[in-house]
N, C-alpha and C positions, 0 to 999 in steps of 0.2 A: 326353658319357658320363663318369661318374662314373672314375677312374684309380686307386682305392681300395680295398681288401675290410675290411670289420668282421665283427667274431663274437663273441657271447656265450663266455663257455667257464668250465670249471671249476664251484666249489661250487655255483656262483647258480641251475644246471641239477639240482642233485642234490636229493633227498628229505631229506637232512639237514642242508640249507641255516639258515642262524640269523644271529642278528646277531652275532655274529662272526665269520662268512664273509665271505671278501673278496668282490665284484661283479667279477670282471674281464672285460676286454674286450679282445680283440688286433683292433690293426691295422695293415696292410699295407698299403703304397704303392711307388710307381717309384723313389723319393727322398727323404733326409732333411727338406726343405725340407716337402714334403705330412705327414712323418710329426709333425716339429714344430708345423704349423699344426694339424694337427688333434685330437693328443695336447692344445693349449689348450683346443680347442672342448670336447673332453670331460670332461675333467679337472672342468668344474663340475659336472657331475653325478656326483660321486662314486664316480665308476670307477674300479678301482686296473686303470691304461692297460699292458697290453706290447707292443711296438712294433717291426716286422722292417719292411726291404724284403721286394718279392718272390725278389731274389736270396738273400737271407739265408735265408730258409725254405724255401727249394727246397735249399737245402745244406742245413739242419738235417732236414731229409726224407730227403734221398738219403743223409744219413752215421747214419740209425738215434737223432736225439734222441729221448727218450721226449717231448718236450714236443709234437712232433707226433702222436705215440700218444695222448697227452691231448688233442691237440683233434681226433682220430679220435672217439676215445670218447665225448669231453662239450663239444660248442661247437654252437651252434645261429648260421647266419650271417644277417646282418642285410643288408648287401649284401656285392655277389660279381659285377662285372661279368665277361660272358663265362666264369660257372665258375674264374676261375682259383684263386682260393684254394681251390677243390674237389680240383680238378687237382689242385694240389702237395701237400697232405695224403693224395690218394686213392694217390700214389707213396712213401708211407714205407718204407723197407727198413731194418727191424730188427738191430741187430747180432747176430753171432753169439752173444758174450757181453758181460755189462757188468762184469766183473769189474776193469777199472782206474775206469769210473765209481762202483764201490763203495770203490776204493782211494782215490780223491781224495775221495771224504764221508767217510772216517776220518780221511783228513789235515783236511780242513775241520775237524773239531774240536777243532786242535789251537789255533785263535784264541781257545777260550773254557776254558782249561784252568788262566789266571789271569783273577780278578775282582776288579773294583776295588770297595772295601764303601762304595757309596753306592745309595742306592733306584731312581737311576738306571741303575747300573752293574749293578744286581739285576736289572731289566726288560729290559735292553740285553741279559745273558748268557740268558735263557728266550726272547728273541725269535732271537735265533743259535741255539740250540738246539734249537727248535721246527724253523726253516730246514732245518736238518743232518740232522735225525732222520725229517724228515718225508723230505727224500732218498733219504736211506741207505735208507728205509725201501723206497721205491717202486724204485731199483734192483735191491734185494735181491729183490724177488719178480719182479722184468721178470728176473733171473737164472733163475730159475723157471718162468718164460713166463707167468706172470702178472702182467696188467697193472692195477693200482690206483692211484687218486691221492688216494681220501678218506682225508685224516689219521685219522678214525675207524674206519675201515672197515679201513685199516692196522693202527692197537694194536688191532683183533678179531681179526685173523689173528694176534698176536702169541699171544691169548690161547688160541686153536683148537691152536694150537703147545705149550702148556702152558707160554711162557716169559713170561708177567707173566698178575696175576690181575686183578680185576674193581677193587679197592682202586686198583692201579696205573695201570690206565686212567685211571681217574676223577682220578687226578692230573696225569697226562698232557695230560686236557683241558684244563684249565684253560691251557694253554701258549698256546693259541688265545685263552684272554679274557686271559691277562697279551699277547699279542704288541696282540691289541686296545686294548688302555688306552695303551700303551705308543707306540703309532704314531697314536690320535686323540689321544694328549696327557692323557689320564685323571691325572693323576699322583696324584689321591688315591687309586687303586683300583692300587697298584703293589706286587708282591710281595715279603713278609717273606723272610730269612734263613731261618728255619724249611720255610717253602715251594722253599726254593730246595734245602735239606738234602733234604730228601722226593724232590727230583725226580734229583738226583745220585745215592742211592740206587740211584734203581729203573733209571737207565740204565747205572751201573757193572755190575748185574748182567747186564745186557745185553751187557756188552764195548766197552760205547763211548766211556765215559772213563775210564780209569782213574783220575786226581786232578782234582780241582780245589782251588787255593789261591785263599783271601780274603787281598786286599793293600789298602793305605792308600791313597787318590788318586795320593800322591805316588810311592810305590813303579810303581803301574803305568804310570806316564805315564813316568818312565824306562824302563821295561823297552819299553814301545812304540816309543821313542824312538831306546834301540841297537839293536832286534832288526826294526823294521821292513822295513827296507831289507837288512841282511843275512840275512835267512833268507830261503826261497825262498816267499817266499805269494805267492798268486796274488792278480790285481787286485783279485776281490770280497771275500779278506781282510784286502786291506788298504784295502779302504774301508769294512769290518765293525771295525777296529784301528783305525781314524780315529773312527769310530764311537762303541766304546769311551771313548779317548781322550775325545772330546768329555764320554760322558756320565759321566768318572768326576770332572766339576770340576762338574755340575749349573750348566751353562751356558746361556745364552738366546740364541744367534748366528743368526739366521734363513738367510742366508746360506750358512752351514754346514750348517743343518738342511735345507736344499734339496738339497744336495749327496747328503748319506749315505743321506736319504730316496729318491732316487732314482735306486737301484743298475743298471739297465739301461743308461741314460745314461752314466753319472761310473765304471760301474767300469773301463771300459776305456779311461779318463784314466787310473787307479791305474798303470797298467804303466810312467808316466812318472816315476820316481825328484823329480824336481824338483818335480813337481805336489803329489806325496804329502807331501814335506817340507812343500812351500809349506801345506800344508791345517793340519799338524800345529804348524807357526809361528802361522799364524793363530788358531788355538788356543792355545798358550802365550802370545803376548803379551796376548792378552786385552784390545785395545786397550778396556775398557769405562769406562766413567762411570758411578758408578751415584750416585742423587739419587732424594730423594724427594719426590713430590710430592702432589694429592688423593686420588688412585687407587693412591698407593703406589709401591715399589718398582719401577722402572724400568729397563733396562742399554740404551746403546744402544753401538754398536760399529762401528767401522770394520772392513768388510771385501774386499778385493779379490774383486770377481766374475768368474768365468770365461766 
């Protein structure tokens, strides 16, 4: 017998599914060792994978995550030996209020409040953003006792509310094709400064960022550098700050893009002061060669794997 449960869930199930929906897939096992082996298996077919034991999820049930709310609402299961991943989602206990859940996606935004002005560091800051907003969002109405998790369906209530119009929306979306380009590698289809103005805009009036400043590579890879480690971020922002970092030198480190790429994994390495230095070294020294050959421009680099 299978010792595993898999579940479709999210956008893939919804009516406003498109190609730039993510396909995700959660699965659940006894132990990391099954969750690893099988996170490879599927990974080829283009699954964007999230990955719990059963004890992890049966915590995130019992303590009120809306992500079990989400796979109430929208997961269709593929297997399920014995019901149990039934079970532990059919036990979700709501918090009373999520008001410090809405207090830490304010603070979240405070990783993207400087941007470093390269086309990468432009893509980098709408894909954190999209992240954060699309949170805020969904807490803000589970505050309410409603439960939503389509980004779309989100900035409508926005608009039902009378606080962004149909213009804003439309700009909004596109958060979703820039995080898409941005995470398969598109880079010729990567957002202008002008696009980035528009989208600051319309979330200031919102209350959710107050400033953002445009700084030089160099500028923000210092500012990453002193304030990493002493301010209090949390792991996934300082693996969103490593991130950054990376993408404000338009660097080619595969190694690294494994890392940042896969935030479930690595961000709770982030909590290790040394780890996060090491990533951020790894980065400045740039061990690269670069050399050109038939096909062009090449980097290759040494980098310690974890």
């Amino acid at each position: 017998m299978k010792n595993f449960s898999i579940a479709i869930f999210g956008s893939s199930l919804r009516a406003d599914f498109d190609k730039y929906s993510d396909r995700d897939l959660l699965i659940v096992a006894e132990d990391f060792e099954t969750l690893k082996r099988l996170k490879k298996i599927y990974s080829k077919d283009d699954w964007s994978i999230s990955y719990y034991t059963y004890s992890k999820l049966n915590y995130l049930s019992k303590n009120g995550s809306l992500f079990i709310k989400h796979l109430q609402k929208e997961s269709k299961t593929i297997i399920d030996p014995n019901d149990r991943f039934k079970d532990i989602i059919s036990h979700f206990n709501p918090k009373t209020d999520y008001k410090k859940d809405i207090k830490d996606c304010e603070k979240y935004f405070d990783i993207i409040k400087t941007v470093p002005k390269t086309t990468l560091g432009f893509a980098w800051f709408c894909d954190c953003l999209f992240v954060g907003l699309r949170n805020y969002l969904v807490f803000k109405n589970a505050e309410n006792g409603i439960f939503e998790f389509s980004f779309i369906k989100l900035l409508n209530r926005l608009k039902e509310q009378g606080l962004i119009n149909q213009s804003a929306i439309n700009v909004l979306r596109e958060l979703r094709v820039v995080k898409r380009n941005y995470r398969e590698e598109i880079l010729d289809e990567l957002p202008s400064l002008d696009f980035i103005k528009k989208v600051i805009s319309i979330v200031k009036d919102l209350g959710i960022l107050d400033s953002v400043k445009f700084v030089e590579s160099e500028t923000f890879q210092s500012l990453i550098e002193k304030s990493i480690i002493k301010r209090k971020f949390n792991p996934y922002q300082r693996l969103r700050l490593v991130e950054g970092y990376y993408c404000s030198q338009d660097l080619n480190i595969p190694e690294l893009k494994k890392i940042i790429s896969n935030p479930q994994f690595y961000s709770c390495k982030m909590k290790d002061n040394d780890f996060t230095l090491n990533l951020i070294s790894e980065i400045k020294k740039r061990h690269t060669t670069l050399y050109k050959n038939n096909s062009g421009l090449i980097a290759k680099t040494k980098v310690s794997k974890e």
